[in-house]
C-alpha positions, 0 to 999 in steps of 0.5 A: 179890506184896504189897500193902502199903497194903491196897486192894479187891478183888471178894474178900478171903480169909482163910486159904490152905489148900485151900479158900481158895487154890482159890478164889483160883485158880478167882477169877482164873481168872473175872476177879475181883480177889483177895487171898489173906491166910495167916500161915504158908505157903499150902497150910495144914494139909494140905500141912504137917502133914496129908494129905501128910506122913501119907500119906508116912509111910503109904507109908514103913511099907508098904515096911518092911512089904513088906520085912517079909513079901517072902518071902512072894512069893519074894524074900527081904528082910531089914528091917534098921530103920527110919531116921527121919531118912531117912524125915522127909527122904523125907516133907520132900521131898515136902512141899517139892516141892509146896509150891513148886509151889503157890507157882509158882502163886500166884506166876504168877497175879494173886492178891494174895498178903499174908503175915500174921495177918488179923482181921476187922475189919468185915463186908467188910474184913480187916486185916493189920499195920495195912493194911486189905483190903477186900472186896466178897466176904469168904471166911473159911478159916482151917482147924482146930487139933489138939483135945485134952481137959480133964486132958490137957496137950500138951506134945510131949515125951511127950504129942503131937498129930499135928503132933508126931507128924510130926516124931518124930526116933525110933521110940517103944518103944510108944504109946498113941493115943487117939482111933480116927477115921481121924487115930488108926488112920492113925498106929497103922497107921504105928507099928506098921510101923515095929515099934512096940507100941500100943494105940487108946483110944476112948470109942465103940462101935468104931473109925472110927465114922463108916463102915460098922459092917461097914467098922469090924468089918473094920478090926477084925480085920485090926489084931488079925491085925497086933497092933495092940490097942484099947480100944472103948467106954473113955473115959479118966479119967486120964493121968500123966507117968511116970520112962518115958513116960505112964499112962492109967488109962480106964473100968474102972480099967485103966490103961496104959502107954507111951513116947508118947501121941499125942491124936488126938481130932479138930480143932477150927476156927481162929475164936477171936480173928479178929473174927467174933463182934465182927462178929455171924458166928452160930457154933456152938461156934466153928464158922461157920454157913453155908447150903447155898451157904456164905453167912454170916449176913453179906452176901456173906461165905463160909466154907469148910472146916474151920471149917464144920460137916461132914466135914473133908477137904481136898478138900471145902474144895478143892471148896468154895472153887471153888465160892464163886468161881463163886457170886461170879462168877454161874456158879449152881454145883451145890451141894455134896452132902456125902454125894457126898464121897469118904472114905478112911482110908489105914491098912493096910488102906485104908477108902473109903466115898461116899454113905450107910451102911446103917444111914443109909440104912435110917434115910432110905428105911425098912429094907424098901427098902434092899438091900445087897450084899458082894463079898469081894475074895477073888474078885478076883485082883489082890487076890489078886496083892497078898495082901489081904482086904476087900470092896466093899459097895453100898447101893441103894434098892430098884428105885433107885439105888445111894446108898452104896460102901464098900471095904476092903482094900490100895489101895481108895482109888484105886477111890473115884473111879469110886464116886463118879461112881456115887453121884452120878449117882445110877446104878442097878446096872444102869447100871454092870453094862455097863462093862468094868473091865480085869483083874486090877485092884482096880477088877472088883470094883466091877463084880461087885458091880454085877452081882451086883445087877443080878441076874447074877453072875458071879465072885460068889453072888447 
């Protein structure tokens, strides 16, 4: 429900994403008054133009692919194209059903649900269209926009940030994607299902940068095995409209051409012209400054989410809305490890990771007392079953715990879970060798690379 004349509540949120409806529902749940301020539709970025949609596209272009290459395991298939207009309904529909869902929720709770633009207008109050909402705890969420760069101009007709992207009503002849993190070689994966030809642009040393370089190496050579090209270690220079499409001309002076660019060089977060710098919110580049239990500089105001320097990933802003609420509610939470965050990357072929790189850890214990291990998937029959390639390496501290996993291959992101229960509770190989994976699953894999370093391989070379 609204509430019209504004009011006080134990705690105002501005912004209904996944961390500040999480924390409105965990809040309710704890007896706190809550008012839920968003101007556009509860669920935020992740569910209308982020994880969701994208994920549906993903799983749309795995089907083509699957039809693609059926006669592979004897079925024979013909791939007769790709209907736009039938997959946006399909990825529509997803979204939609959710997000009535969600709504059911919000709706069914205790949460003061105001539809409208919020600004801070004092350190404990928000105001939305003359009202005023104040707040004994004041939690700002109010999410990440697509980044573009100096020379570019977006304008969603040729050149394209991923929100346009997710509403292309055609399959483009060929794309230039600049930017190689996981928003990039998602879309890449997607196009090039689809049949589409493109090429990755990005100005460091390899793609995904921020994972394991082995995660990266791999990740390499299966999207030149799938003809997707990219351009490493190129930052552009120039990009021009053309009669057909666009031009970029990147370092070296090559240039290139297509139909589509999309610009897919990370997000930057929602803070300009909400009040925080009038209310003396120390930021950094537009970005709200938080301790480790997510306070502000201001008492009893939070920030969570993308707007909060780190990893921008729905579920650490889920996470961290839960958390405020239980903070507010003197529950004392854990604090949030932001190394202990699940990461993956659904292109084809998937890329998991929890916990540090080797070269993070190396940097953090010394090279002398880090160990790693690599298990091929080629050992692993049900990845065998599913025709893919990849592997599960493990970084532990010598004698020590196993403080990073990194997966790759069809699928691995479902293997996440049981790889961060295994970082965060700090396990050492020896205590997960014992546990039984069924078989054939992806998830004996994890397994026998714990055993292997448990010193007793089986499926593996020690």
């Amino acid at each position: 429900m609204s509430e019209p004349n504004g009011g006080t509540f134990d705690l105002v949120i501005l912004g209904g994403g996944s961390g500040g409806y999480a924390a409105a529902l965990r809040a309710v749940q704890l007896d706190l008054s809550v008012a839920l301020i968003e101007k556009d539709k509860v669920g935020g970025t992740c569910l209308h133009r982020g994880c969701i949609p994208t994920k549906a596209l993903l799983h749309a272009a795995e089907v083509a692919d699957n039809a693609r290459e059926s006669e592979q395991f004897g079925v024979k298939a013909d791939l007769v194209g790709i209907d736009m207009a039938g997959v946006n309904s399909y990825k529509d529909g997803v979204v939609g059903r959710l997000y009535k869902g969600l709504q059911g929720m919000i709706k069914s709770s205790k949460i003061t649900y105001v539809a409208g633009t919020g600004r801070l207008v004092g350190p404990d109050t928000v105001e939305v269209d003359g009202a005023r909402y104040t707040g004994r705890n004041v939690i700002l969420a109010t999410g990440s926009y697509s980044r573009s760069l100096p020379g570019i101009e977006v304008d969603g007709e040729r050149i394209l940030t991923s929100e346009h992207a997710l509403e292309l009503d055609r399959v483009p002849s060929s794309a230039i994607v600049l930017g190689g993190g996981v928003i990039g070689v998602e879309f890449a994966s997607v196009w090039r299902s689809f049949g589409v030809d493109v090429t990755i642009v990005e100005a460091l040393p390899r793609l995904v940068a921020a994972e394991d370089e082995e995660s990266s190496k791999a990740l390499e050579r299966a999207f030149r095995k799938r003809g997707i090209g990219f351009k490493t270690g190129k930052p552009f220079e120039k990009v021009e409209r053309t009669e057909s499409g666009v031009r970029m001309t990147i370092a070296g002076g090559e240039t290139l051409e297509a139909e589509l660019l999309l610009v897919a060089v990370g997000r930057g977060p929602v803070t300009a012209g909400l009040g925080y710098e009038e209310q003396g919110l120390k930021m950094d580049r537009g970005f709200v400054l938080t301790d480790e239990r997510l306070r502000t500089n201001l008492p009893n105001v939070y920030a969570v989410g993308d707007i909060v320097p780190g990893l921008q990933l729905a579920h650490r802003g889920f996470q961290q809305g839960i958390f405020i609420a239980e903070e507010i509610a003197g529950r004392n939470p854990a604090v949030i490890d932001e190394s202990g965050i699940p990461r993956v990357t659904y292109s084809d072929p998937e890329l998991a990771s929890v916990g540090l790189t080797e070269a993070k850890a190396k940097e953090q214990y010394g090279a002398d007392k880090v160990k790693t291990y690599n298990y091929n998937l080629g050992g692993n029959g049900k990845s065998q079953i599913l025709k893919t390639t990849g592997f599960v390496k493990l970084v532990r501290v010598v004698d020590g715990p196993v403080v990073g996993l990194h997966l790759v291959g069809a699928r691995v992101g479902e293997l996440i879970g049981e790889a961060q229960l295994i970082y965060n509770w700090e396990a050492d190989p020896a205590d997960v060798a014992p546990l039984v994976h069924a078989h054939p699953t992806q998830g004996e894999a994890l397994g026998e690379a714990h055993l292997a370093l448990a010193g007793k391989p089986l499926h593996a070379h020690a």
